[in-house]
N, C-alpha and C positions, 0 to 999 in steps of 0.2 A: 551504419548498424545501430542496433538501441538496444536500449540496456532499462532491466524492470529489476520492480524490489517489493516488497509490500512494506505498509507502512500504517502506524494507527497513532491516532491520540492518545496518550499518559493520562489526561484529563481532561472532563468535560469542561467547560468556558462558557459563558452567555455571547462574548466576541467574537464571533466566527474567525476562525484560523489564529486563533491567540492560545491554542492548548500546544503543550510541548510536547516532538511528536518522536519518537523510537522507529526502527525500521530494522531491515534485514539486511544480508551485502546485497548490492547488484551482481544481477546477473542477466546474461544475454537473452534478451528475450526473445524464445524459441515461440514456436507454438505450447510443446509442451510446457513449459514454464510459466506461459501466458494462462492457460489453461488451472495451473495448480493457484497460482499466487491468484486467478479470482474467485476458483472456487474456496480458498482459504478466508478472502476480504468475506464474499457471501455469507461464508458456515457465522463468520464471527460476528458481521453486523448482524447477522438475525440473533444472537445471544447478547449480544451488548449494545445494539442499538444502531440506525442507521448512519453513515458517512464515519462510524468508529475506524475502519477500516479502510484502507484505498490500495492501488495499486499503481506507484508512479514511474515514468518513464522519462529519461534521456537519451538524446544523443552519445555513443562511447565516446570518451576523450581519447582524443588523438594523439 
């Protein structure tokens, strides 16, 4: 099973993957879930700028 969260950068950086990043809980990723958490990355990198936003995914710990 897997498990989504959305998540964004705190701040821009010149090093890629060097901004410090905040996020939401996990939760099981439905379809519906799938669905809200990209259309939420979407709405926000078009406001704040592209890859601000992401939607990441694991494996549930067992």
């Amino acid at each position: 099973m897997k498990e989504i969260r959305l998540c964004w950068a705190t701040t821009i950086t010149v090093v890629a993957g060097s901004a410090p990043v905040q996020y939401t809980d996990w939760e099981i990723a439905t379809p519906d879930a799938r669905e809200r958490l990209e259309a939420e990355s979407q709405s926000a990198n078009a406001s704040d700028g592209p890859d601000t936003y992401w939607v990441e995914e694991r494996d549930t710990p067992r």
